[in-house]
N, C-alpha and C positions, 0 to 999 in steps of 0.2 A: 554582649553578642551571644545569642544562639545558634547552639552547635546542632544539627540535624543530620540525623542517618536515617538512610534506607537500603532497604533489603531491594532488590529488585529480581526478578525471575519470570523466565519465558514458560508459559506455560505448555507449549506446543516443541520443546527446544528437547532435545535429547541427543545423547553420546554422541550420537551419527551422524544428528545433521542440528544447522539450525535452522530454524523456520523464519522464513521469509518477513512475516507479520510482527514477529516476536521481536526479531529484529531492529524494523524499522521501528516499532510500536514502543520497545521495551531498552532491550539494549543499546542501543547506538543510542538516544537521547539520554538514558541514566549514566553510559558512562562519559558522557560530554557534559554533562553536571555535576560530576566529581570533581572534589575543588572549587564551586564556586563562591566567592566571596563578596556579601557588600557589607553595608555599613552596620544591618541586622543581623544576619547569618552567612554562616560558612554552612556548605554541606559535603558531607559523606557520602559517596552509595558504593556499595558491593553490589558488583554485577556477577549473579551470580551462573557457575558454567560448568554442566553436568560431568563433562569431559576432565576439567581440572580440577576442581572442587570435591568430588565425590559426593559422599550424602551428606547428611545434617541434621542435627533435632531443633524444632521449631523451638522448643523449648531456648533455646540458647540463642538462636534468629532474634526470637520475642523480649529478649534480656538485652541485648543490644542495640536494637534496633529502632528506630521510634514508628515507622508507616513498612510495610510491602508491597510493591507495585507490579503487579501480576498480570496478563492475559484471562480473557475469560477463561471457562472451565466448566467441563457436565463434570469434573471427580469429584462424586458427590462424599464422600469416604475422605479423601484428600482436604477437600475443602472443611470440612465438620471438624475435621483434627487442625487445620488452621484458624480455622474462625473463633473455635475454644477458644485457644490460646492466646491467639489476640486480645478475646475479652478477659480474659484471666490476666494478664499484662498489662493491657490498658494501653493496647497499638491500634492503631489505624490502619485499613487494610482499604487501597485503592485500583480497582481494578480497571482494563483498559477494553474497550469493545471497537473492533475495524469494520465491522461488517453488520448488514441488514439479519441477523439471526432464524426472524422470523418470519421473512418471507423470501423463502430460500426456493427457486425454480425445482421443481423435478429433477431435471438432470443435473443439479448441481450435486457430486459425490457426499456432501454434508447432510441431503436431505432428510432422509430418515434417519438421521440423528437428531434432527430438529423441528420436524413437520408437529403439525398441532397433535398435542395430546402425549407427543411423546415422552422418555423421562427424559431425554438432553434438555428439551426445552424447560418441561419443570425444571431441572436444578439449576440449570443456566438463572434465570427468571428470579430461582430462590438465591444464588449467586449473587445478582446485582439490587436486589432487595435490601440484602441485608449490607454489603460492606459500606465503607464510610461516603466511598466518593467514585464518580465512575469519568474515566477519558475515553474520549470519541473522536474520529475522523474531522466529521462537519455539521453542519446545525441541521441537516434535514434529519441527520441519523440521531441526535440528539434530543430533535422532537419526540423522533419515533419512539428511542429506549425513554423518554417521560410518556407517550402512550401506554408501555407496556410492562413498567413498573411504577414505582409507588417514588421513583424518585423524581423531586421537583427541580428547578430547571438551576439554582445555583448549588446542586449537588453533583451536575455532570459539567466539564470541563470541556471547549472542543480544544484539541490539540493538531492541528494539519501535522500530513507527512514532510519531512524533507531532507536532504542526501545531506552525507557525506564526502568532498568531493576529494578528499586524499585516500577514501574509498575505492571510486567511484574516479578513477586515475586519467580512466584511457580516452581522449578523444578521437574519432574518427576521422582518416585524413577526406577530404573532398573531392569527389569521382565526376568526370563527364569522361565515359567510356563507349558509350554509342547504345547502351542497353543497361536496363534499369529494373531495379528489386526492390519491391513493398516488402515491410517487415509486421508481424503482428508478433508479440509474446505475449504469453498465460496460459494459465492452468486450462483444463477441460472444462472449468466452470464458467469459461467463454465462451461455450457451443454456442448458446440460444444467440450471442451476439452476434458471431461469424456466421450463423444462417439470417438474420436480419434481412431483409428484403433489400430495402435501398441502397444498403454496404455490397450485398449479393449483386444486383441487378447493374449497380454500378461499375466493379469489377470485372463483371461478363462484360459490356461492354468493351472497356478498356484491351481486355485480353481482346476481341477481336479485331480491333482497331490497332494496336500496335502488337508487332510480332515479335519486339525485343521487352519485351516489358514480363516479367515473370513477380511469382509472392512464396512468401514463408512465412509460415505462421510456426513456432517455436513452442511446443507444449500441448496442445490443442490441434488432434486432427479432423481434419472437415473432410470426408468419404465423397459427399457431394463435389467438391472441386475437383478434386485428383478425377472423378470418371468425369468431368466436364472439362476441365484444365492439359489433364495426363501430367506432362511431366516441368510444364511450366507453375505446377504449382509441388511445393517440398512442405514434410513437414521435419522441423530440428527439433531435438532432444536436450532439454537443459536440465537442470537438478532439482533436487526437493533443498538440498543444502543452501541457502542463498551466497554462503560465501563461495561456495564451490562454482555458483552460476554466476557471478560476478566475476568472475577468471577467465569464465567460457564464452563470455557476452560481447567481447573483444571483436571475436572472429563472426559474430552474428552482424553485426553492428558494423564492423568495417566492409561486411560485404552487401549491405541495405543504401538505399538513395532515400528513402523515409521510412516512417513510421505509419500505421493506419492502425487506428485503436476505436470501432465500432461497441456499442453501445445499446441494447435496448431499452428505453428511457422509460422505467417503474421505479417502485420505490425501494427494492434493493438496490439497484443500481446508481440511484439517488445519493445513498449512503456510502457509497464508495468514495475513497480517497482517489487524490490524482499525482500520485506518486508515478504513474506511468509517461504522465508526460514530465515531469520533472528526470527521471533515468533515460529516456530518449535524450532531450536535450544535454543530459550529460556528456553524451557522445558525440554535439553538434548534429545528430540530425532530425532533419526536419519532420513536425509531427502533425499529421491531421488526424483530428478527432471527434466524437461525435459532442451535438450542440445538448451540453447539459452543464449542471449549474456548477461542478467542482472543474469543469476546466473551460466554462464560461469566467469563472475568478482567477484564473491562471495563463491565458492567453486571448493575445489581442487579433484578430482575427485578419489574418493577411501580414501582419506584420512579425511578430515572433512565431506563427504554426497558423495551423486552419481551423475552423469548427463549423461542421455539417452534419446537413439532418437528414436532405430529401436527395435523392439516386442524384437527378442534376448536380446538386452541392457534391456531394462523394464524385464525381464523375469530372466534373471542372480544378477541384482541387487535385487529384489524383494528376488529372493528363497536366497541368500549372508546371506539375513540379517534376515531370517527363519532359515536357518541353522548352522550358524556361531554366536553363541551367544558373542562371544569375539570380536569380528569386529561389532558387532552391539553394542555394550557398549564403544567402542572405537570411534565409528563412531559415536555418542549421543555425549562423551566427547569432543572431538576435533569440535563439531562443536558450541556448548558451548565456549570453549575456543577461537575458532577466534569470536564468537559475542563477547565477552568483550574486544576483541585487535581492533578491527574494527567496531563496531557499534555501540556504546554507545549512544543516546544522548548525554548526557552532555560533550564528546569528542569532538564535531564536531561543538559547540556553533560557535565555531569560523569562520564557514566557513559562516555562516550568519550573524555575527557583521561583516566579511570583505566586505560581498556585501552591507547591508545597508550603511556602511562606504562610499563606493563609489559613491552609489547614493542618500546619501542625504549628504555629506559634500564639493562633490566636483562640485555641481551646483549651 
């Protein structure tokens, strides 16, 4: 039987906080693979945690270790002094990418870090050139990162997000209270979604037709609503720490009747994970979403959430699940119920003991 260690490290993760991506992407899944055993291998992983751990010299990482399983990275300095070292050792360095890199909207705060030409995008680019093996979201993003590097297609790995639900604790009790709250969370790099047209046009609507119906969007504020809306539309404040925002998500989520997660349907957005609907449904409630292909694979349309495209669709789902108290308790339940057939963490251990299998026992 072969013994396998990895080194694992967020690259976005520091003292203060940890990052969201790194998270879901790095830690939660290395350290649910710690310990696993079958007939071939047992594996190792140190997860590693700036807060506890302190520093470290690669040199001793590289002696121990056999692969490192990282986030991307522009530290182009950082990377140069790992990458040595690896190849002076003779380790495998796998790195993991969630996001469309290079076709990043304007307002996205990333952008000129990574707009053409810049050096994020060089070292990023010389980043996933050179290491052994790269993990991705979903096969649209997987095409993309073979468009845009030199690696072919059994060099990238897709790995979907998914929860941990002893995490991930709290469910939301079930409300028919005579008035009703949409919920949005995300970064600012949701703007262009939340101005979308048909999500827009749909929710004006709605606002005028019912006068108990109020939204929050959680991270992301839209100036347009608030002078169109006033005071039936809020915006909440959650954290850059994800574990900190999983403590506070409680009081978001017990005070929501759904979820509405707009969309504008390119090819960054293509590339996106659908970890959003998977943390909604953690809290039982119900999630309509726009119709694109990572939560076309993850919900059944009317039956566990919604998926819409045109102002009608946002506008029939929205008022469903306003009016229809019983479809809206049905629709929370059932999407609860496929995250525990379909998303567990510790379900899917397997799917990454079989890639590291592969690329660290059979070279």
């Amino acid at each position: 039987m072969k013994h396998i260690k990895i080194f694992a490290i967020g690259s976005h993760t520091f003292i203060e906080r940890v990052s969201g991506v790194d998270f879901v992407r790095i830690l939660q899944p290395m350290r649910v693979l710690n310990g696993y055993k079958d007939d071939e291998v047992e594996i190792e992983t140190k997860v590693y945690s700036p807060k506890e751990d302190g520093s470290f010299d690669w040199r001793d990482i590289f002696q121990e270790y056999d692969a490192v399983y990282f986030n991307y990275t522009t530290n182009d300095i950082g990377y140069a002094v790992m990458g040595t070292l690896a190849q002076k050792y003779g380790r495998k360095l796998i790195v993991d990418v969630d996001d469309d890199l290079f076709n990043l909207a304007q307002s996205n705060p990333a952008y000129e870090v990574f707009k053409k030409d810049s050096w994020g995008r060089t070292v990023v680019r010389a980043v996933l050139n050179d290491v052994y093996h790269i993990t991705c979201t979903n096969h649209h993003l997987k095409n993309l990162l073979m468009s845009e590097t030199i690696k072919t297609s059994g060099l990238i790995t897709v790995l979907p997000n998914y929860i941990d639900l002893e995490l991930y604790k709290h469910r939301s009790p079930f409300k028919d209270r005579g008035y009703y709250k949409a919920i949005h969370f995300g970064s600012s790099t949701h703007q262009v979604d939340l101005h979308s047209e048909p999500f827009y046009q749909a929710m004006d609507r709605v606002m005028k037709e019912y006068p108990n119906f109020s939204f929050v969007s959680v991270g992301a504020f839209v100036a347009k609503y608030k002078n169109r809306w006033g005071r039936r539309y809020e915006q909440g404040f959650g954290a850059t720490d994800l574990l900190e925002w999983i403590t506070m998500m409680p009081k978001f989520m017990d005070d929501a009747d759904f979820a509405v997660v707009p969309l504008v349907v390119n090819t960054y957005n293509k590339s996106k994970s659908n970890i959003k609907r998977w943390e909604t449904s953690s809290y039982k409630i119900p999630f309509i979403g726009q119709r694109i292909r990572q939560y076309n694979e993850v919900v059944t349309d009317g039956v566990d959430g919604y998926l819409v495209e045109t102002e009608d669709e946002w506008y029939k789902a929205i008022t469903t699940m306003i009016n229809d108290s019983k479809k809206r308790k049905e629709i929370g339940e059932a999407g609860f119920e496929r995250l525990v057939k379909e998303a567990q963490m510790k379900s899917h251990v397997g799917e990454y003991a079989s890639m590291f299998k592969e690329l660290l026992t059979n070279t």
